[in-house]
Backbone as a printed PyTorch tensor [residue, N CA C, xyz], in Angstrom:
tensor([[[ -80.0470, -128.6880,  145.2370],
         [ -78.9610, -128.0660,  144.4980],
         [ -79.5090, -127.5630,  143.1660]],

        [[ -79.2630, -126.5320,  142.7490],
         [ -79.3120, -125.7620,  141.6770],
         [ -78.7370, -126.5510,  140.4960]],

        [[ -79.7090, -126.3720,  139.3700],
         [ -78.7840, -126.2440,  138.3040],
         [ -77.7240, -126.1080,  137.7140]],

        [[ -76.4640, -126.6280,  137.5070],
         [ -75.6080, -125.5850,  137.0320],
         [ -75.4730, -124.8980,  135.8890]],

        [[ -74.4500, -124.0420,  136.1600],
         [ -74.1940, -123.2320,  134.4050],
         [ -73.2520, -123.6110,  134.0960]],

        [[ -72.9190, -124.0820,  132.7270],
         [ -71.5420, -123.6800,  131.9090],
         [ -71.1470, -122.7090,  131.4000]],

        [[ -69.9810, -122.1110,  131.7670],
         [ -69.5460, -120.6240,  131.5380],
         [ -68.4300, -120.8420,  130.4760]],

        [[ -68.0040, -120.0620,  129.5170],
         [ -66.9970, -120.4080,  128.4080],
         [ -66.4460, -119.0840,  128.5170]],

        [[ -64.9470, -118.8020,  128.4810],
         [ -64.4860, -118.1220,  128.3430],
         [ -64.1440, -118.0990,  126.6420]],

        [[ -65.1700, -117.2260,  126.3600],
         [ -64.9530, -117.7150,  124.4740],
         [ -64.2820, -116.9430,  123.6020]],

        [[ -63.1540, -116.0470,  124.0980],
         [ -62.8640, -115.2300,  123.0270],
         [ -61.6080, -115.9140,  122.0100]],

        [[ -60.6050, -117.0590,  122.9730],
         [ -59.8230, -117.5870,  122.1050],
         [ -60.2150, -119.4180,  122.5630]],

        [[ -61.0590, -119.5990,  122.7390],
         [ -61.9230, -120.7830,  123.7890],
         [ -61.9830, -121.8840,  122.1240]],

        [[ -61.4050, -122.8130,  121.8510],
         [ -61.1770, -123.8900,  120.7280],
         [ -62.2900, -125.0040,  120.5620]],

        [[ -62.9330, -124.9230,  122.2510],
         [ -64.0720, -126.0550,  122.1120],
         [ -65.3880, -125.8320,  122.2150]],

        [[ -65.8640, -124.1540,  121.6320],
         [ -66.6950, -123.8720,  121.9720],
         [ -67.9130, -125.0970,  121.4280]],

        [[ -68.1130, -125.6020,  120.3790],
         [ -68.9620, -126.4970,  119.7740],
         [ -69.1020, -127.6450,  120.6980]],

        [[ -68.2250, -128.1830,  121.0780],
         [ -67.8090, -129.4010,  121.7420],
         [ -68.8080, -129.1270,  123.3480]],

        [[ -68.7780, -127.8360,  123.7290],
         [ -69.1580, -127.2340,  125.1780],
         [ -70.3450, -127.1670,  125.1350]],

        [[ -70.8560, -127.0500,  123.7800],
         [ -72.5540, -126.6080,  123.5920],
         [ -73.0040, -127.9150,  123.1260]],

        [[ -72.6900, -128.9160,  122.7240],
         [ -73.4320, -130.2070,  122.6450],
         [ -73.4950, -131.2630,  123.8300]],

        [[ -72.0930, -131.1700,  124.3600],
         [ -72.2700, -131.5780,  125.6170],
         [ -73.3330, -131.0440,  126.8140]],

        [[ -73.6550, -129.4050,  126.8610],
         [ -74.3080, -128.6090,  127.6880],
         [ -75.6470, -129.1160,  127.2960]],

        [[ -75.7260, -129.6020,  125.8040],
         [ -77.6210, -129.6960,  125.2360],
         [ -77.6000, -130.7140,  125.9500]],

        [[ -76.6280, -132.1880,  125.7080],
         [ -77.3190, -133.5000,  125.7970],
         [ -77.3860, -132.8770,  127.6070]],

        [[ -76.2850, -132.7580,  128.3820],
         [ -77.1030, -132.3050,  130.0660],
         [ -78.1860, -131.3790,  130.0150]],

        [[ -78.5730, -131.0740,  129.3300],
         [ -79.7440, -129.9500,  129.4140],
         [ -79.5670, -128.6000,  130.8970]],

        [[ -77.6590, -128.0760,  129.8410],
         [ -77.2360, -127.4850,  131.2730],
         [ -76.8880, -126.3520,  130.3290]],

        [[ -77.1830, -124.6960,  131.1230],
         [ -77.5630, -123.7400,  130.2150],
         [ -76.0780, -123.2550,  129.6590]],

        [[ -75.4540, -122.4750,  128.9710],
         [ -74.3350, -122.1340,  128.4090],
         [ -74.1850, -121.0220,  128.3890]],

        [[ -73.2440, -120.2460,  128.7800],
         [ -72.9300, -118.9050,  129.0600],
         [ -71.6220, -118.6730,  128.0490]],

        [[ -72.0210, -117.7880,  126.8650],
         [ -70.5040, -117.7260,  126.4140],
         [ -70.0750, -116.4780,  126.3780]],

        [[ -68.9110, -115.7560,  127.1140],
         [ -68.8260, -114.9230,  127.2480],
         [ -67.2970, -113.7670,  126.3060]],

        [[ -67.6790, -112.9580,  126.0420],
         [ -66.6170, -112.6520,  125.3490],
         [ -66.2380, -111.1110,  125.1310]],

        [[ -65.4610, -111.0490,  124.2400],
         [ -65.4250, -108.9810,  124.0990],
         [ -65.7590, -108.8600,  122.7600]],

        [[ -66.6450, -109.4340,  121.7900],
         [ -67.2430, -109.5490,  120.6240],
         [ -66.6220, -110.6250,  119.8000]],

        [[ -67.4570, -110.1800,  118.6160],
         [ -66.9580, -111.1570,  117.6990],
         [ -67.9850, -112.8440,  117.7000]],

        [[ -68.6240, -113.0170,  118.2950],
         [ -69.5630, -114.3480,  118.4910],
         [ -70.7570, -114.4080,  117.3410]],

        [[ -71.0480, -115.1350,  116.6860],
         [ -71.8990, -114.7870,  115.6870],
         [ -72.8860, -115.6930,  116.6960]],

        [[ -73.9910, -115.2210,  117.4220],
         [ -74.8640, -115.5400,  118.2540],
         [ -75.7400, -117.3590,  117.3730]],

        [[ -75.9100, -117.0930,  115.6430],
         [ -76.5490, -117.9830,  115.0420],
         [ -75.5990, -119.0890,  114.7270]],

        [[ -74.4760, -119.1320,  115.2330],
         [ -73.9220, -120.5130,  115.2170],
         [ -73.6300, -121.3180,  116.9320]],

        [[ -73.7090, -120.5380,  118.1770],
         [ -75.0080, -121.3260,  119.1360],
         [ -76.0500, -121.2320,  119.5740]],

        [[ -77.1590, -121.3910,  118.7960],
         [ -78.5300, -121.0600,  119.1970],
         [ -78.6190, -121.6900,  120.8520]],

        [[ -77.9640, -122.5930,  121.2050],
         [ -78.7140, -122.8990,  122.0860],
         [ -77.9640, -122.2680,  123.4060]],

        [[ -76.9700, -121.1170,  123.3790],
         [ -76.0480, -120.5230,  124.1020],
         [ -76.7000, -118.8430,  124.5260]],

        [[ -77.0250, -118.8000,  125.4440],
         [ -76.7660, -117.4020,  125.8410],
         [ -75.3720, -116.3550,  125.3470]],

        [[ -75.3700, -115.5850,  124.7300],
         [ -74.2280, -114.9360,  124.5180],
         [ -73.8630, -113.6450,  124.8500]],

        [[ -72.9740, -113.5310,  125.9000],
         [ -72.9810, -112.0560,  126.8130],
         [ -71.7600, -111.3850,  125.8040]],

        [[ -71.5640, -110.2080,  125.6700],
         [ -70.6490, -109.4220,  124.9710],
         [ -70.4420, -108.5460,  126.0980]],

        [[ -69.3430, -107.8570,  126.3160],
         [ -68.3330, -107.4930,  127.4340],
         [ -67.8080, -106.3290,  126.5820]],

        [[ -68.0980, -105.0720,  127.5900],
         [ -67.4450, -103.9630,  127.1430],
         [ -65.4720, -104.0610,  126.6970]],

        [[ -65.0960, -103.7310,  125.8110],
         [ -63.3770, -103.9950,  125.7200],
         [ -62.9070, -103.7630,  126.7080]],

        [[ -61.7270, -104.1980,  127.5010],
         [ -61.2980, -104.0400,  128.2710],
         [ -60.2630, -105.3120,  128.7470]],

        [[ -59.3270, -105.5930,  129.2530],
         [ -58.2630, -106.4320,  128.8570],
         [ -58.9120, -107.4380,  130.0420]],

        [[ -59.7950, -107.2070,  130.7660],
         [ -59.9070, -108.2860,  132.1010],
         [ -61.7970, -108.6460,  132.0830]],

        [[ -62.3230, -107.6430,  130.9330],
         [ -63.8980, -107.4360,  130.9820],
         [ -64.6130, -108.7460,  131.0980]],

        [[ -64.0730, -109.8890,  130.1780],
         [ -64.7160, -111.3080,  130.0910],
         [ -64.5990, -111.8950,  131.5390]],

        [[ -63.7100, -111.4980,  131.7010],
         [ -63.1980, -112.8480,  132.8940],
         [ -63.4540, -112.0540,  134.0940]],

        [[ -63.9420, -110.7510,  134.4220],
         [ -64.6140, -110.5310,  135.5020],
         [ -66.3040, -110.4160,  135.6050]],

        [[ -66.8010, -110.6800,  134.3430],
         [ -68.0800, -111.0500,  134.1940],
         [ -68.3320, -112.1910,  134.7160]],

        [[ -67.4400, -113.5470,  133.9130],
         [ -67.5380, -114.9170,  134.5300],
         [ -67.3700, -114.9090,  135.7320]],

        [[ -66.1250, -114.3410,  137.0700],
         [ -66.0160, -114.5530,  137.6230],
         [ -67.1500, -113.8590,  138.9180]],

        [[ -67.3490, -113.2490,  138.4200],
         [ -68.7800, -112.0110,  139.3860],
         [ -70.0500, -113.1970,  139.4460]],

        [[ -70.2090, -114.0690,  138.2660],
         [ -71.6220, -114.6020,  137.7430],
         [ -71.4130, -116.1260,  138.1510]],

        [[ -70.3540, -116.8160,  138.2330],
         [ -70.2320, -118.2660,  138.4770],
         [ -69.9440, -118.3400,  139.6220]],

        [[ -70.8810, -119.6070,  140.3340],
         [ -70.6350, -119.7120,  141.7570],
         [ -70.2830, -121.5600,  141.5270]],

        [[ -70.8550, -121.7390,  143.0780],
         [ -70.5770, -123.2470,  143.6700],
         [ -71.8590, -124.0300,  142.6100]],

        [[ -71.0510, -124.7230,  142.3520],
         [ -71.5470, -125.8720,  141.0310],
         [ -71.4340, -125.8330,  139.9680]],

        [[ -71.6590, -124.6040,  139.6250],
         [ -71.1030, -124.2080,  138.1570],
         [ -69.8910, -124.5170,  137.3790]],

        [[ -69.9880, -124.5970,  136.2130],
         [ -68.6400, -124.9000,  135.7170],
         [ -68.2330, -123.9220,  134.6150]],

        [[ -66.8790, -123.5490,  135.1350],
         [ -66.1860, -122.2820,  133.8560],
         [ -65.4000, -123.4640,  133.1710]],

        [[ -65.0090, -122.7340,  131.7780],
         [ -63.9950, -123.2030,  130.9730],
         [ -63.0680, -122.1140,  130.3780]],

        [[ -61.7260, -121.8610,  130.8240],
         [ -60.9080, -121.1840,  130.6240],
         [ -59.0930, -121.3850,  130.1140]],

        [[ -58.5630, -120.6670,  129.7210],
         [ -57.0570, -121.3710,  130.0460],
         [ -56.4890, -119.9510,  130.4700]],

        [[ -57.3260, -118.8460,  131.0760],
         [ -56.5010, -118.2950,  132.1320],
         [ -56.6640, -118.1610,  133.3890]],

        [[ -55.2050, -118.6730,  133.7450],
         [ -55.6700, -119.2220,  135.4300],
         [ -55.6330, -118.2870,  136.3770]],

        [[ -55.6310, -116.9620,  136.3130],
         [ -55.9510, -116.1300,  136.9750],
         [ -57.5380, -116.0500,  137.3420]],

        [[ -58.1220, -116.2050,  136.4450],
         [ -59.6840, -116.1290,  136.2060],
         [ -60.1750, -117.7910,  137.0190]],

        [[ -59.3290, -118.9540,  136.5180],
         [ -59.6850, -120.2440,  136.9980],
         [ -59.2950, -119.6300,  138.4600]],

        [[ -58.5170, -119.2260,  139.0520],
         [ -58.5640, -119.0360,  140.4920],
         [ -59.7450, -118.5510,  141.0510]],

        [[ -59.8580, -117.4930,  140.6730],
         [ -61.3770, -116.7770,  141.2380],
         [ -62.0620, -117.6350,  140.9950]],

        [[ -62.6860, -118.5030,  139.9190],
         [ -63.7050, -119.2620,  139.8200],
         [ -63.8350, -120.1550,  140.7800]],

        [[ -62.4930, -120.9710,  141.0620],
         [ -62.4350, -121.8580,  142.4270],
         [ -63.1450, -121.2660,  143.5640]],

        [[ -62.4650, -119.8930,  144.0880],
         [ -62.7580, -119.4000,  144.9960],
         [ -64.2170, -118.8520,  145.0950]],

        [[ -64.9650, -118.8960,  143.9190],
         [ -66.5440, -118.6200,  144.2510],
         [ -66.9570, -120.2410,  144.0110]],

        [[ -66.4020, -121.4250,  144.3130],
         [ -66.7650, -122.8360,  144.7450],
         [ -67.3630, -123.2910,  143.2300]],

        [[ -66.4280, -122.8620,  141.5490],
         [ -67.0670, -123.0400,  140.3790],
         [ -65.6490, -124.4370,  140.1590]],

        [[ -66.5840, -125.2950,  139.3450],
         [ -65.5110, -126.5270,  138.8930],
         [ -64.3990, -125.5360,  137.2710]],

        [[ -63.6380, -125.9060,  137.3100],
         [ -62.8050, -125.3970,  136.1840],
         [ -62.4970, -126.0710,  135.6040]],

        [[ -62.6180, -126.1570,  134.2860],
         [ -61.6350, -126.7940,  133.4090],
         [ -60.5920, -126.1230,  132.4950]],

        [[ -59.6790, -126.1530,  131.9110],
         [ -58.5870, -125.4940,  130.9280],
         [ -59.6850, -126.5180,  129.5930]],

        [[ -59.1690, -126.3130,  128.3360],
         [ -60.2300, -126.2160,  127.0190],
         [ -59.7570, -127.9440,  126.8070]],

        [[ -58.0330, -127.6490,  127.0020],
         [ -57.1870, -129.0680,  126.8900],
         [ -58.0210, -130.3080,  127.6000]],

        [[ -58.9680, -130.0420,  128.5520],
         [ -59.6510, -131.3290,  129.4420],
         [ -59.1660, -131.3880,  130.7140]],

        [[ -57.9690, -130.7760,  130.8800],
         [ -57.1150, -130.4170,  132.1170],
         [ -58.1110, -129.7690,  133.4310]],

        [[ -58.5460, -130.0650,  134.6100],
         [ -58.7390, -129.4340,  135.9410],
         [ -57.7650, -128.1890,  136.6570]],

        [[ -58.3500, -127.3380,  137.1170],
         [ -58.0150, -126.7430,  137.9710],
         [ -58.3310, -126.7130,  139.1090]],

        [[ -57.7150, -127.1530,  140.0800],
         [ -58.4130, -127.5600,  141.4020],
         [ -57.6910, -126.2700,  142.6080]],

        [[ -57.6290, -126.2010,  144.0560],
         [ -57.8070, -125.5780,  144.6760],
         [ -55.9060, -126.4340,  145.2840]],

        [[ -56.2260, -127.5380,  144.6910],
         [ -54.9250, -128.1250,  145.2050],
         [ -53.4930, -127.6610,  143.8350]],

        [[ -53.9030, -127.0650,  142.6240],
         [ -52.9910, -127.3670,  141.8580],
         [ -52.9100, -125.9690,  141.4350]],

        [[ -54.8140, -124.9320,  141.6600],
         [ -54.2210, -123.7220,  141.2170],
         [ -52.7390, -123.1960,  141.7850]],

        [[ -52.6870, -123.0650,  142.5760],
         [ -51.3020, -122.0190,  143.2680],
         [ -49.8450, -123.0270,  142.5040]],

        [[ -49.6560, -124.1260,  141.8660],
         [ -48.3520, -124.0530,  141.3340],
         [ -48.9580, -123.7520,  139.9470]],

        [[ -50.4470, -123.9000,  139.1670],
         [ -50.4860, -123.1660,  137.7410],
         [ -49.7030, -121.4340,  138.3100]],

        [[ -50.6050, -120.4860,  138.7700],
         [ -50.3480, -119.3330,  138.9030],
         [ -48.7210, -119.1060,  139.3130]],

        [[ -48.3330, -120.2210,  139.9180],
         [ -46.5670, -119.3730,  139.8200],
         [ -45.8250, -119.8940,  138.3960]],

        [[ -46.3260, -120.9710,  138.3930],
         [ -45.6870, -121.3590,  136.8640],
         [ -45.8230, -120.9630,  135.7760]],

        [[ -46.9940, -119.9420,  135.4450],
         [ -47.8690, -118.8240,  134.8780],
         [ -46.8490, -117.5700,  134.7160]],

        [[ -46.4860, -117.1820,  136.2400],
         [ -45.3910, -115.6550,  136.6040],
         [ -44.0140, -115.7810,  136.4460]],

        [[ -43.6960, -117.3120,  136.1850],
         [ -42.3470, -117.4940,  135.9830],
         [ -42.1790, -117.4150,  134.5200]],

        [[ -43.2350, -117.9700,  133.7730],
         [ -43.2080, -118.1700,  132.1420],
         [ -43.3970, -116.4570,  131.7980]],

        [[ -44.1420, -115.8400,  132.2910],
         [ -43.8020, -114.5110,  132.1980],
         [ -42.6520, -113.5810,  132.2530]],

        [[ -41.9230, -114.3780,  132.9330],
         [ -40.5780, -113.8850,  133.8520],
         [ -39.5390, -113.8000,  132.5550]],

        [[ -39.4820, -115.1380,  132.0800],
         [ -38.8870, -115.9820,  131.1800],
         [ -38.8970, -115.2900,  129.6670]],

        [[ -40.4730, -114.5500,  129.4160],
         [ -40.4740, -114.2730,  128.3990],
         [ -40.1920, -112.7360,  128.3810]],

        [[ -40.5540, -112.2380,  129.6510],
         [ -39.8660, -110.6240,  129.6980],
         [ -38.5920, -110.4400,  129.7230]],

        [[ -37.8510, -111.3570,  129.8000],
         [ -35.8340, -111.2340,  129.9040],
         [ -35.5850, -111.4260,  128.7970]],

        [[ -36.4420, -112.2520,  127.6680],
         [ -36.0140, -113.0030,  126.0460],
         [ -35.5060, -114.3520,  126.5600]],

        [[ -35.8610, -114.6160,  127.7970],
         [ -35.2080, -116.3860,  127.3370],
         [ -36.1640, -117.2510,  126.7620]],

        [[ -37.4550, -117.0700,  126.8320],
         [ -38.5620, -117.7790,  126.1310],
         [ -38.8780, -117.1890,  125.3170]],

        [[ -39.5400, -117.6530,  124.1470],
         [ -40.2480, -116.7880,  123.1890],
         [ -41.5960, -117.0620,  123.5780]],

        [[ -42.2120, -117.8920,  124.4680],
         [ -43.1970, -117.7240,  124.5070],
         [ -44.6030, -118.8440,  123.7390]],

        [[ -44.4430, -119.5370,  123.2090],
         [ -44.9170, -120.3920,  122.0540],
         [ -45.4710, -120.4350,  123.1250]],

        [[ -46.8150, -121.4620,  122.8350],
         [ -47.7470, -122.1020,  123.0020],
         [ -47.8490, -123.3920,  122.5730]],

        [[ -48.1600, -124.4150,  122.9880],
         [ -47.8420, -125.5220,  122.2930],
         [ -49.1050, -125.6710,  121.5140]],

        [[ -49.0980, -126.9310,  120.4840],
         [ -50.1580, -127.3040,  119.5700],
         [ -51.4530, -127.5570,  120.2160]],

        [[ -53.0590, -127.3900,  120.2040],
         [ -54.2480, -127.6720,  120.1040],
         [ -54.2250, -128.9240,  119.4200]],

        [[ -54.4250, -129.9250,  120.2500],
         [ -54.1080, -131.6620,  119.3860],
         [ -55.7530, -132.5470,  119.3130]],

        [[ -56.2050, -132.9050,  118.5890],
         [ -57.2110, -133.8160,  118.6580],
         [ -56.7670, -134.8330,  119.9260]],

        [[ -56.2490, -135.1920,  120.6980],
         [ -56.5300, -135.6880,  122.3750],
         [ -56.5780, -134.7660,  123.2770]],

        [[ -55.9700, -133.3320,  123.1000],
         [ -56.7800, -132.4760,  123.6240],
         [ -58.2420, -132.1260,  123.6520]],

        [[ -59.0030, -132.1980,  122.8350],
         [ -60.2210, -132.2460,  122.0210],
         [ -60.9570, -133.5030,  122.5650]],

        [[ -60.5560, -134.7490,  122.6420],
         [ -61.0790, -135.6530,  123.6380],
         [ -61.3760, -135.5640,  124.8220]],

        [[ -59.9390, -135.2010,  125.0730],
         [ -59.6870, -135.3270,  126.7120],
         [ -60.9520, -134.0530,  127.4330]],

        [[ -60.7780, -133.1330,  126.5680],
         [ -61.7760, -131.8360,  126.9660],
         [ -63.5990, -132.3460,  127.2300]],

        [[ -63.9260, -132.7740,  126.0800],
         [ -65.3000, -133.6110,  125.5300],
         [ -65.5720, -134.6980,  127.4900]],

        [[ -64.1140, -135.2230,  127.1830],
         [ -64.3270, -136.6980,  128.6510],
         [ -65.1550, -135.4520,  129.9080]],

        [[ -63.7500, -134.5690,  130.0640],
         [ -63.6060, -134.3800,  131.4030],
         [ -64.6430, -133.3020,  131.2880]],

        [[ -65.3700, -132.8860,  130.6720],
         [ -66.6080, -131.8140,  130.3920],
         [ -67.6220, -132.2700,  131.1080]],

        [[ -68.3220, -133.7110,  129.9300],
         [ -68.9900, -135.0310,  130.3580],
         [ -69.1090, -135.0550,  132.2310]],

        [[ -67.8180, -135.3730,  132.3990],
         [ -68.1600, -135.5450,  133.5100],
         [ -68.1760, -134.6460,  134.9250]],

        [[ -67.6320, -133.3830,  134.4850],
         [ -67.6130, -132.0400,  135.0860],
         [ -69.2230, -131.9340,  135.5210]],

        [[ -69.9390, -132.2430,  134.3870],
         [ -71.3770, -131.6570,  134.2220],
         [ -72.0020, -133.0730,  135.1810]],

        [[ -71.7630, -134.2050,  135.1620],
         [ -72.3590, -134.7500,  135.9610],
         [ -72.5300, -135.1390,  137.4420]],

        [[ -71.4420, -134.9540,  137.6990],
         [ -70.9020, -134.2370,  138.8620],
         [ -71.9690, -132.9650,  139.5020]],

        [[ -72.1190, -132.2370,  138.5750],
         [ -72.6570, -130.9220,  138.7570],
         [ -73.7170, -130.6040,  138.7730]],

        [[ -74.4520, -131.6790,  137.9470],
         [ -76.0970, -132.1660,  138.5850],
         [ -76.5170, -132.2010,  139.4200]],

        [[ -77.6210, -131.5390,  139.7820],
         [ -78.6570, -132.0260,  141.2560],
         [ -78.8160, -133.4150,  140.5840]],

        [[ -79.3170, -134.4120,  141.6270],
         [ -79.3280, -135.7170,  142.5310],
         [ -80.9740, -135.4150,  142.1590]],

        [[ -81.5290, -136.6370,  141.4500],
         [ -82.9800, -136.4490,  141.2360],
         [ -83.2870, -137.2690,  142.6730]],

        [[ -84.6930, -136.7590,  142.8660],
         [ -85.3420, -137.7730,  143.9810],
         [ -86.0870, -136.6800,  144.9010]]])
């Protein structure tokens, strides 16, 4: 088994720091991908792809480039779908999984909150970025990546 990659969807991505120390101590390479704006010298140890503008450009780079073992980090689950479907582990930034069993009620619960906010019954908020989000992300990273290791021997 291959190596894997960590892929970051980094343009509004909260743990990018958190993704690149975890990626050093696995000595697992880092892909951060975005539509600018990355100041390359605050992750030296990150590959940093820049993506022509375009409203879908990041997330069809990641999804073209990450396969089986790899791990993306995203919180749009349109993009976490495809990633599943090229056999990539997902995480949301929160520490949260996306699995193959849970994408399809994210993505309708996704088109309904859309639904919701195109009539005016939602405004739409987002809830708070919480330091146990920030844990929980760090845990389930940790162990995303070990998981995702080749098996020495």
């Amino acid at each position: 088994m291959a190596m894997p990659t960590l892929f970051i969807d980094a343009d509004a991505c909260p743990v990018k720091d958190e993704a690149l120390e975890i990626a050093d101590r696995h000595g697992v390479p880092m892909v951060l991908v975005s539509n600018g704006g990355i100041r390359p010298s605050r992750y030296p140890g990150a590959r940093i792809v820049t993506v022509a503008a375009g409203v879908d450009a990041a997330d069809d780079w990641i999804a073209t480039n990450a396969g089986a073992g790899d791990v993306v980090v995203t919180a749009d689950i349109p993009l976490a779908a495809r990633a599943l479907e090229r056999g990539a582990a997902v995480l949301n930034s929160d520490g949260r999984s996306f699995t193959p069993e849970t994408i399809g009620t994210a993505l309708s619960m996704r088109a309904f909150k859309q639904h919701l906010r195109e009539t005016g019954e939602s405004k739409g908020y987002n809830r708070s970025f919480t330091p146990a989000d920030r844990s929980r992300f760090r845990q389930a990273l940790d162990q995303a990546l070990r998981r995702a290791a080749p098996a020495d021997g």
